[in-house]
Every structure is written in C-alpha cells, then in structure tokens.
C-alpha positions in Angstrom: 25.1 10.5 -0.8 23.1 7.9 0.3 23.5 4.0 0.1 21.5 2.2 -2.4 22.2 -0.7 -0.4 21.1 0.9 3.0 18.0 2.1 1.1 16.8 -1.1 0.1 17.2 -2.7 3.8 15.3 -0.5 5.1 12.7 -1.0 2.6 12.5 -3.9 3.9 10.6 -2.7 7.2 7.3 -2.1 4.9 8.4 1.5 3.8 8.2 2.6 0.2 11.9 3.6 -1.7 10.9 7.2 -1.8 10.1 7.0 2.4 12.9 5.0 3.1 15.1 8.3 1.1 13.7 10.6 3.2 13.5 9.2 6.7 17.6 8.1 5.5 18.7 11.6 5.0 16.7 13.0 7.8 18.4 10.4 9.9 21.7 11.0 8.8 21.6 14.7 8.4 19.1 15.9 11.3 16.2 18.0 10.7 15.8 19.8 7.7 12.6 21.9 5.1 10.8 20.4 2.0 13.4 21.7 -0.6 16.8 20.3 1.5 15.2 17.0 1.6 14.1 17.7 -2.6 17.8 18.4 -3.2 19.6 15.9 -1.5 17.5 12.9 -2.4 16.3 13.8 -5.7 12.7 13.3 -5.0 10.1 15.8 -6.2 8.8 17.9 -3.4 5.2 17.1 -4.4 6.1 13.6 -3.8 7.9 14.2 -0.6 4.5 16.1 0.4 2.9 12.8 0.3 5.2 10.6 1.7 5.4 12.5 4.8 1.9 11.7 6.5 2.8 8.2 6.5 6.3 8.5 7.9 4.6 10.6 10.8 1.9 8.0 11.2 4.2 5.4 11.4 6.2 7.5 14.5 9.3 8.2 12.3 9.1 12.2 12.2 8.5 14.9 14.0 7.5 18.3 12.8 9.5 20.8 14.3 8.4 23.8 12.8 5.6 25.1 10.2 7.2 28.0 8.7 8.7 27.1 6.7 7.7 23.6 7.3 10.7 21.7 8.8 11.1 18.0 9.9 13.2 15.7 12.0 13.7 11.7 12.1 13.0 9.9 15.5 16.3 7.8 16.4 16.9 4.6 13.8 16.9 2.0 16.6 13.1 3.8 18.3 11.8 3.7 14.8 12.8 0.5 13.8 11.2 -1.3 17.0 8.4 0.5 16.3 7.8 -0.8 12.9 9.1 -4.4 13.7 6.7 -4.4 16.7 3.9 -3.1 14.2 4.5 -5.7 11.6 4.9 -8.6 14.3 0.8 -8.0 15.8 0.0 -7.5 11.8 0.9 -10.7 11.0 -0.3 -12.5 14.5 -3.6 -10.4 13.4 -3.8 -12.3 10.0 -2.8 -15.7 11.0 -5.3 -15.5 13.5 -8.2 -14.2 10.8 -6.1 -17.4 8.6 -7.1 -19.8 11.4 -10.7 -18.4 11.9 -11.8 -18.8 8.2 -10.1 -22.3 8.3 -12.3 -23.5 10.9 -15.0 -21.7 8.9 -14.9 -23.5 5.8 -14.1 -26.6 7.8 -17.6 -26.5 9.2 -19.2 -26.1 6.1 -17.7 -28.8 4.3 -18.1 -31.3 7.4 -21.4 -30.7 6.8 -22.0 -30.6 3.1 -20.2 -33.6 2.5 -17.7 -35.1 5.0 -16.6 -38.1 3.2 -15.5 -36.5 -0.1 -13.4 -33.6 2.1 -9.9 -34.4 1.2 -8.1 -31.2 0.7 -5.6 -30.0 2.8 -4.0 -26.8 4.3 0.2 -27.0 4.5 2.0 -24.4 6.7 5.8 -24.1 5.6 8.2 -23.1 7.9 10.9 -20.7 6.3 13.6 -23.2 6.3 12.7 -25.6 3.6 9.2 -23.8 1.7 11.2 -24.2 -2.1 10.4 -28.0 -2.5 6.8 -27.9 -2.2 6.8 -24.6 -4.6 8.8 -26.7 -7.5 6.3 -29.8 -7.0 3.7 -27.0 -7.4 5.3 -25.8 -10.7 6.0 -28.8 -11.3 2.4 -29.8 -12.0 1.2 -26.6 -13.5 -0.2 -27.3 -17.1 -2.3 -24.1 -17.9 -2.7 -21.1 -16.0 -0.5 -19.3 -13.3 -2.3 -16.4 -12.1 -0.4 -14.1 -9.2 -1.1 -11.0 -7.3 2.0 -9.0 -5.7 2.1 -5.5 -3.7 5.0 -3.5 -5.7 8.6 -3.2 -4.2 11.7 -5.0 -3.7 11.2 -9.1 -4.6 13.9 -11.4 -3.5 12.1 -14.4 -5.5 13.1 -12.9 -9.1 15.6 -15.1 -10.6 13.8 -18.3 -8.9 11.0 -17.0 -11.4 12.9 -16.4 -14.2 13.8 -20.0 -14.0 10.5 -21.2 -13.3 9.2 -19.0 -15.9 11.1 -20.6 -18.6 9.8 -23.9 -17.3 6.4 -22.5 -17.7 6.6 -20.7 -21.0 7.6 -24.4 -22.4 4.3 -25.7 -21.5 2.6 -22.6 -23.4 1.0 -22.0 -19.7 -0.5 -18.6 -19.5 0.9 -16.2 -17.1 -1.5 -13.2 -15.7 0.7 -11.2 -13.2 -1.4 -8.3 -11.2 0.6 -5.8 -9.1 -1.0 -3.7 -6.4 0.7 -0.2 -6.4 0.6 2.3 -3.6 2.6 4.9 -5.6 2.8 6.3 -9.2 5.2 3.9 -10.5 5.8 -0.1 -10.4 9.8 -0.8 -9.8 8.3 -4.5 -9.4 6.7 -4.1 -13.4 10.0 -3.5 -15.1 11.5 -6.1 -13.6 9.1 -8.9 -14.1 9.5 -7.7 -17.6 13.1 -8.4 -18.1 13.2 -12.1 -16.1 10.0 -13.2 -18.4 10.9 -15.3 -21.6 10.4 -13.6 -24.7 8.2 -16.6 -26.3 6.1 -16.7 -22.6 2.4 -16.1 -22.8 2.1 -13.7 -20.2 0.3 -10.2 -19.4 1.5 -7.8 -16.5 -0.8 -5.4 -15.2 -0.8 -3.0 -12.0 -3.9 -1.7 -10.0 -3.4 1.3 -7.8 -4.6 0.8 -4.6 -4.9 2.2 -1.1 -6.1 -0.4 1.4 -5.1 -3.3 -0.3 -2.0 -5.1 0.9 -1.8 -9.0 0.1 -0.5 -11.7 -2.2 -1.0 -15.1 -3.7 -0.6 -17.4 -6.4 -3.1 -19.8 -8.4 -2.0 -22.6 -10.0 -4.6 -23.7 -12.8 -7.1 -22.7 -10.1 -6.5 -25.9 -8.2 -3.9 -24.7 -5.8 -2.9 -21.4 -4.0 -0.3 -20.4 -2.1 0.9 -17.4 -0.2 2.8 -16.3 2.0 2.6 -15.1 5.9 4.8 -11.8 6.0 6.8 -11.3 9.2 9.2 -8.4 9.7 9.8 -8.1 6.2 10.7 -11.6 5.1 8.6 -14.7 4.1 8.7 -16.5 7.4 6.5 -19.1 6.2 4.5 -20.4 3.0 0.8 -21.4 3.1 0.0 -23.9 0.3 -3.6 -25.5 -0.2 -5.7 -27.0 -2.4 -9.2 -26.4 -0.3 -11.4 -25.2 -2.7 -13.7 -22.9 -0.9 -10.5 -21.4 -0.2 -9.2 -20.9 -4.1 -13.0 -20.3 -5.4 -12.8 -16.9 -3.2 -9.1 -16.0 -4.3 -10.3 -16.7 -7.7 -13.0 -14.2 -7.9 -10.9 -11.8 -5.7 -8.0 -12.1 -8.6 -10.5 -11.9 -11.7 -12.3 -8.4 -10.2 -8.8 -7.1 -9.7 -7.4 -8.5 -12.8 -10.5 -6.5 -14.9 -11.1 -3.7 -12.9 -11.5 -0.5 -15.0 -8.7 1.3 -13.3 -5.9 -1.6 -13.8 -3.4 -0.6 -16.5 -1.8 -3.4 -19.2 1.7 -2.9 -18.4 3.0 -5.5 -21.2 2.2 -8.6 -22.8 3.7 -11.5 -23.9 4.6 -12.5 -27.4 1.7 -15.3 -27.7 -0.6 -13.1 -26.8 0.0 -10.3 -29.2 0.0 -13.3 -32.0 -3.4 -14.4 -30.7 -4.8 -11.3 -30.5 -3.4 -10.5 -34.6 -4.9 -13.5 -35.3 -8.5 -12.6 -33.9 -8.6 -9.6 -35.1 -8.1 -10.8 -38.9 
C-alpha cells in the first residue's frame, strides 16, 4: 500500500496524483503490465494509458516489453534531478520572458506619458511574501478574480480566512481552475473553505498547454507567483496597468469560454440570479 503522504510529495515535482501513483508503485515494486499497475493503485487502466506518455516524456519509464506491454521506473534520485533540473530552466525561462515584457511596457509608457508613470513592479522573496498579500486583501472592496492550475494548494486555510474577510465586504469572488485531467481535487476543496454567505462562482477549464496563475484584485492589482521546484519561491505583485489590462482579458476569455464548466456558486449569486429571473 502506498503512502498518501509520499504521494503528495512527490506531486510536488509537477506530476499529476494519478502519475505520481504509478511512477510510486513502479518504483517500489520494479517493472510490471497495465492491469498490475490497475490493481495495485486503483487507477483505471484507460487512465493509466494516458498517464504513461507523459511519465516517459518526462524520463521516468522505460518500456521494457510490448507484449504484453510492460514498464519499469528509472531510479527515484535520476528521476528526481531530472525533473528539478527541468523545472529550475522553466522558471529561469519565465523570469526571463517576465523581465523582457517589463522593459516592454516600460518603453511604451516612457513614451506615452513619462510623468504620470507611477506604478510599480515588487518581487517578494519567499521569506516574508504574506504581508504584502494581507495589505492587498486588505484593500480589496469589489472583485477578486483568480486563476489556478488544479492540484495540491498549500494556501487553503490562509484563504478560508481571507475569504471570510472578503465575503463581509459582499466582494465577488470568480475562481477559474485550469485542469489537465478529468477531475478538479482543487474544486472540491475551494468549495468547503468558501463561506456559505460568500458571493462567489468556481469554474474549471480543461486545458492542454496552459500552465499559469494569478490574481486580480478589483482589476487594479495582480499578483502571481514565480514557481520553482514545486514551491512559491517568490511573489510578483504590481499595479502596472498594461500589465493587469492583459491579465484581465486573458481571465475574462477563460472565465467565458464555451468549454469552461460552473462547478458551484455562491449563495448571493443564486439569490441574485432568483431575483432576475422574477
């Protein structure tokens, strides 16, 4: 039987619960067909059928026979360099593209009107990010508006406090998760930490190619954050708004594309929504 605990660690390392399953028990147990893995970690074989193109992508197994089809996992400590090392020049690669549109947008505004430029880009370190966050909940007054790829969050019961704070306020709360799979583990539990009088909507988008996060904040600030081998290494806040106006539309075509699905809504809006329709 393998640890829940152990499971979620390695989820850590950007692999999804049902790949971290399998590339576990193959670890632990050595090579073995479709229908072993199926029985031991209780995942469909259909599912483990899809799973298994990205683990070998990723260099974590090895097909060592095609009939029957039979698999093997590359040593723990190879295949966790591997995907630290992977995760390391994906994040230089961002922080780099970060810096490039920065200077970008710099330009322009120089240019269209250098006296009135007075916004500002703050990089957090990891050690102390939490104080600017509150200030920034601190002044939200209308709209909190947050994309977030599906999986393990560490932040949950920070939100379900700072949800509270906002459902006092009767801000309105529009939550979008980005789903890689055929069910959202980060849904259901955004649902229990949200107060039941908060006016809030979750939805999730499935996605392929789509990877990042952020936050709005009555569409005058955003922040997100700069992944690094699986933790929140540091915290980009900014009110530039070249910067938000493009997050904005990027969150409202997500938000209403045809394919996103309404997981749950909030109380206030179900009233609201009564109340139009009399």
């Amino acid at each position: 039987m393998m640890g829940e605990n152990l499971v979620k660690k390695l989820c850590a390392f950007n692999l999804s619960l049902n790949q971290a399953k399998v590339y576990l028990f193959l670890s632990e147990f050595g090579r073995a067909n479709v229908g072993e893995i199926s029985n031991a970690t209780h995942i469909h074989s259909q599912d483990i059928y899809k799973v298994l193109p990205t683990l070998e992508k990723k260099g974590l197994l090895l097909r060592t026979g095609d009939t029957p089809l039979t698999i093997e996992a590359i040593p723990v400590a190879e295949a966790l360099r591997q995907i630290m090392s992977s995760m390391e020049n994906e994040s230089r690669q961002k922080i780099k593209n970060l810096k490039s549109l920065y200077k970008e947008i710099e330009k322009s505004i120089e240019r269209k009107s250098p006296k009135e430029h007075n916004s500002s880009i703050i990089v957090l370190s990891k050690e102390a990010p939490q104080s600017k966050i509150d200030l920034a909940f601190d002044n939200l007054r209308k709209e909190y508006d947050c994309i977030l790829p599906d999986g393990p969050f560490k932040w949950l019961e920070y939100c379900k406090y700072q949800f509270k704070r906002i459902a006092r306020r009767n801000a309105k709360i529009r939550i979008l998760i980005l789903i890689k799979g055929n069910r959202s583990v980060l849904a259901e539990s955004m649902e229990r930490i949200m107060p039941k009088t908060a006016n809030f909507e979750i939805r999730t988008l499935q996605v392929t190619n789509i990877s990042y996060c952020f936050t709005l904040i009555d569409f005058r600030e955003m922040w997100f954050p700069i992944p690094s081998m699986g933790k929140d290494e540091a915290m980009i806040i900014t009110d530039l708004k070249e910067m938000i106006e493009i997050a904005k539309r990027q969150f409202e075509a997500l938000w209403n594309d045809a394919n996103a699905k309404i997981e749950t809504q909030g109380l206030q809006n179900k009233k609201e929504e009564a109340q139009t329709i009399a």
